[in-house]
N, C-alpha and C positions, 0 to 999 in steps of 0.2 A: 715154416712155409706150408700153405696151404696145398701141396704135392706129399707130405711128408706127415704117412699115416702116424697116429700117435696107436703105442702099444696096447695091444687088447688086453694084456695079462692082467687082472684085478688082483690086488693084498686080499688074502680067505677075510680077514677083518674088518676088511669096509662094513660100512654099516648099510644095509639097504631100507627100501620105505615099503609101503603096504600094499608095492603092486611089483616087487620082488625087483627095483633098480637100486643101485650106485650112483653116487651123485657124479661118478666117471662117466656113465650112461649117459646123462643127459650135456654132456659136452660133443662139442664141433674139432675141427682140424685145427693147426696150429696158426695161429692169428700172424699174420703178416703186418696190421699196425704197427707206427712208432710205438719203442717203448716208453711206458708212461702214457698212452693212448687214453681217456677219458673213457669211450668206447668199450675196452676191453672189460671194464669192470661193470659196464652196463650190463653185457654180455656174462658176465661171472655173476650177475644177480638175478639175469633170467633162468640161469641155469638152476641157481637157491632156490630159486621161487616154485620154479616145476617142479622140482623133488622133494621140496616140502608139504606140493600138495598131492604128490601121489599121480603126477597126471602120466598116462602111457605116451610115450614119443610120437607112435604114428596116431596119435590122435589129435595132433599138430600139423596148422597149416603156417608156415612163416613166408612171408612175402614183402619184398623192399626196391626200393628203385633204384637213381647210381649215386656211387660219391662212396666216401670212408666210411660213414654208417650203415650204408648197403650192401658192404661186403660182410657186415658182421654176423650175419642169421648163418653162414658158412663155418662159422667159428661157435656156437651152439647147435644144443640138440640134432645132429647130426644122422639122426635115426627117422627126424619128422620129413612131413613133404615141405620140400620150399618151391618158390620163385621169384630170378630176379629180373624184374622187370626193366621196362624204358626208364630216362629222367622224368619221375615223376607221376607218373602213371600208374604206383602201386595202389592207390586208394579203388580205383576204378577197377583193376583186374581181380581185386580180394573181396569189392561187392559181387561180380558175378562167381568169384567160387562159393563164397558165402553161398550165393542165391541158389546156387545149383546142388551144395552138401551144408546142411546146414549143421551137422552133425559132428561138424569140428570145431578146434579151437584156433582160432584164426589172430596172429602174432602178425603187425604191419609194423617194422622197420624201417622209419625214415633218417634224413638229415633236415636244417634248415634251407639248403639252398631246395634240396628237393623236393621240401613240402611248402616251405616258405615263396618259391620263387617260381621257377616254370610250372608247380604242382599243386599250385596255392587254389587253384579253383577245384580241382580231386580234393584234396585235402575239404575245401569247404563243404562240397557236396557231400560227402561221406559221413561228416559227423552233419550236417544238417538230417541227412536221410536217417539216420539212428542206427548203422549198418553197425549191427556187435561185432566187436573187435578189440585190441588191445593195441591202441596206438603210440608207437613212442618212436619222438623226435629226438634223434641224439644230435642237442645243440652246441655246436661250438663257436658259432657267428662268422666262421669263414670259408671257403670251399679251400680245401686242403689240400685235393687231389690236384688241381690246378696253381698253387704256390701261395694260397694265403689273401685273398680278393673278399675284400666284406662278404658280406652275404645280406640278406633281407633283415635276418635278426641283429645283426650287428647295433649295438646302439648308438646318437649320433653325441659324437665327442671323442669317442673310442676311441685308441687312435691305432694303428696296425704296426703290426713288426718293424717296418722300414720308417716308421714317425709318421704316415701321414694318417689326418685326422677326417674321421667318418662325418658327413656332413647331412645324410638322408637321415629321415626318421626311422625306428625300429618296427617293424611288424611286429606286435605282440601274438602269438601261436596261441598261450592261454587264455589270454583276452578274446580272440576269435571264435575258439573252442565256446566259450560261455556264452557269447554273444547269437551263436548258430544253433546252438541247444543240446550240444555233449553234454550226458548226464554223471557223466563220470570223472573227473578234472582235478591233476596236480601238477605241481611240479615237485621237479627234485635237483641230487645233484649226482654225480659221478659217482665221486670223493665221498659217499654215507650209504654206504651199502645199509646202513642197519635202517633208515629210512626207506630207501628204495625197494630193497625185496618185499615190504609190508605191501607197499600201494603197488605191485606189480600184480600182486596174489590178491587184493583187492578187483582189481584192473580183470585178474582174470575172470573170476568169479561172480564180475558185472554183467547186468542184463540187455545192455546193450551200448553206445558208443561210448568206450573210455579212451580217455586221453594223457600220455602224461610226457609232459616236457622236462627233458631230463637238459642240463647244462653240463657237458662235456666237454673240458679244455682241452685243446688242439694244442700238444704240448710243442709242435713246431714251426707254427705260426700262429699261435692267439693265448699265450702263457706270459705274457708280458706286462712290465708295468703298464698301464695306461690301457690295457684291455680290462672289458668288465664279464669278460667268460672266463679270466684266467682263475687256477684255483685259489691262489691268496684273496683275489678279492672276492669270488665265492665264500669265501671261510671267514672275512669280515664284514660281510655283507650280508649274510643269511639270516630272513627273518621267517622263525620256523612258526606253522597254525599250530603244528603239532608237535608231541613231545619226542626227541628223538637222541639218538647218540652220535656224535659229528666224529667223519673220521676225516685227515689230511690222510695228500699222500705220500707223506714222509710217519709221518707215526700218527697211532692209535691213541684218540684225544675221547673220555668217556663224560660227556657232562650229565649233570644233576641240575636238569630245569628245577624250578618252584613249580611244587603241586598244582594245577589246577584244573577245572571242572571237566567229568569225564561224563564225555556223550557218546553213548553204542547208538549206531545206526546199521539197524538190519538193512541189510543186501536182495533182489529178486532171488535167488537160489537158496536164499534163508539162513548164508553165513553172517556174523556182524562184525562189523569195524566197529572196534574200540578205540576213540580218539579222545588222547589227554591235550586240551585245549591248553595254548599260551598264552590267549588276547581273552581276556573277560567278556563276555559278548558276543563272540563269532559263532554262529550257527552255519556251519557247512552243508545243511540242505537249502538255503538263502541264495539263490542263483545273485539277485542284484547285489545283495552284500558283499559276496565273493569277488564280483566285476568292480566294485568299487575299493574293495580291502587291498586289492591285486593294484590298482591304479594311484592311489594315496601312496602305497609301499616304493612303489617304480619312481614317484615324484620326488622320492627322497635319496632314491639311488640301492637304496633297496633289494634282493630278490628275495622273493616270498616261495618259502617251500610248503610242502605237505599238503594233505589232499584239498582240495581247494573247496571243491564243489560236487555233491553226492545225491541221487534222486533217485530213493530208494526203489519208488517204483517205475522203476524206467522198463520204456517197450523200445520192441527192435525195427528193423524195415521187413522181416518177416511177418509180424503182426499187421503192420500198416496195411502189410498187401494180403494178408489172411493169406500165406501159403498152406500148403500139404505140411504136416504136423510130418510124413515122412519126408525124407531128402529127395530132392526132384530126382538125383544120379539114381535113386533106388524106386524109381516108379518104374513098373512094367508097361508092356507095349499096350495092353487095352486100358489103360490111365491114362497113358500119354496121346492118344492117338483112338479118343470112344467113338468115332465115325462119322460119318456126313447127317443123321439126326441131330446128333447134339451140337455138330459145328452150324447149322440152320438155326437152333434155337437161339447157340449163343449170337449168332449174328442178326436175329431178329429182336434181340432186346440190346440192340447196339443203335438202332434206327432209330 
């Protein structure tokens, strides 16, 4: 229960990382999801991922809207700043902290009802404007908090807990993402951590809007036959770009793809992903190819994992608007405020 501090006491033997933390450090309170929560292990890879890259807590902004996956920024890094925002409105509140410090690292936690549905225009705007961040949808296709109700991503044929069958078409989140010019684009799944942490730490270390759709079965209302979020059919249905190890969530499954061609693509901060290719031909800096790999894969029934789509030199909405190289919060009063001269000038070359 998220009341119910977890013990400070550390084992002398943890191992810590190169800025003196425990991978205990960068955890949250006790998760109040269902057990077997899709979510939680989202949450258990964010965790991997920051303390494998050494990043300090409070230099952590995490921010989400409402539903089951917006309570989970509560349940990590527990040391960072959060906020949880309205239904849907976290895209919009994380551009203006961005705007104002730009000096953090800014973690947006969504759902599909809440980025998909009343949130779908924040969402759009956000990666259209290039706002750097690390965007991840934890998808299950139905609002959970309210008893199990499609949701936008739900696909149409799907059919819901109680047998009845989804007749709207799906929003694809990926698809849109490419479509609006997020330069940073995967998907993944719950259930593979040893995927996931890679493109989260990817994700972070990008130069401006990354995205990544993670598929997270709702194990109490969307784990069913006939749902196409649940984990079986994730686990028969997964068509990886990249090479990876599949985990269920009953046991630890290690596969051994066939070799094939291995393309580094350097990053803006000058780390590189190293991506062992499974389709002969897929060039993941290929915006249109990606948009269409993504759409042949869906028409088969398909979900297509691993980093989609990468552009190594991607700029931010910082650049667009040429800010202060320092953070607006750390500008002094004669920056913020250089006097009625310069407010004359600037509004004489506005005429």
């Amino acid at each position: 229960m998220t009341y119910i501090a977890k013990p400070q006491l550390h084992h002398p033997t943890l191992k810590t990382n190169q800025v003196g933390y425990t991978r205990r450090d960068y955890e949250g309170k006790i998760s109040t999801l269902c057990a077997g929560c899709g979510h939680d292990s989202i949450s258990a890879a964010i965790i991997q991922a920051c303390w494998e890259l050494d990043i300090e807590p409070h230099r952590v902004a995490k921010l989400s809207g409402i539903g089951c996956s917006s309570k989970t920024p509560d349940y990590f890094l527990g040391a960072s700043h959060g906020f949880n925002t309205v239904h849907g409105r976290m895209p919009s509140v994380l551009t203006g902290a961005n705007l104002a410090n730009r000096g953090l690292l800014y973690l947006g936690v969504s759902g599909d009802g809440d980025s998909a549905s009343i949130g779908l225009g924040q969402f759009a705007h956000a990666m259209r404007r290039g706002v750097r961040m690390v965007y991840i949808v934890e998808n299950n296709g139905v609002y959970g908090l309210t008893k199990g109700q499609f949701s936008a991503t739900a696909d149409r044929g799907s059919k819901s807990k109680k047998g009845v069958l989804n007749s709207d078409s799906a929003i694809d989140l990926v698809g849109m993402a490419l479509q609006l010019g997020a330069t940073y684009v995967a998907r993944s799944f719950s259930g593979d951590k040893a995927q996931l942490v890679p493109l989260i730490k990817g994700a972070i270390g990008h130069g401006g809007a990354a995205f990544i759709d993670v598929i997270s079965p709702c194990v109490a209302f969307n784990n069913h036959a006939g749902s196409t979020k649940s984990y079986d059919y994730v686990r028969e249905h997964n068509e990886a770009v990249s090479r990876i190890d599949f985990i269920t969530p009953r046991t630890e499954i290690t596969t051994d793809y066939p070799a094939g061609e291995v393309v580094d693509v350097p990053q803006h901060d000058g780390t590189v992903l190293r991506l062992r290719k499974l389709h002969e031909g897929y060039d993941p800096t290929d915006r249109l190819a990606a948009m269409n790999h993504v759409q042949l894969h869906q028409a088969r029934g398909e979900v297509v994992t691993g980093l989609l789509y990468l552009d190594p030199e991607a700029s931010d909405l910082h650049q667009a608007l040429n800010t202060s190289a320092t953070p607006l919060n750390a500008l002094g009063r004669e920056q913020l405020c250089p006097g009625a001269a310069m407010l004359d000038k600037l509004n004489a070359s506005l005429r």
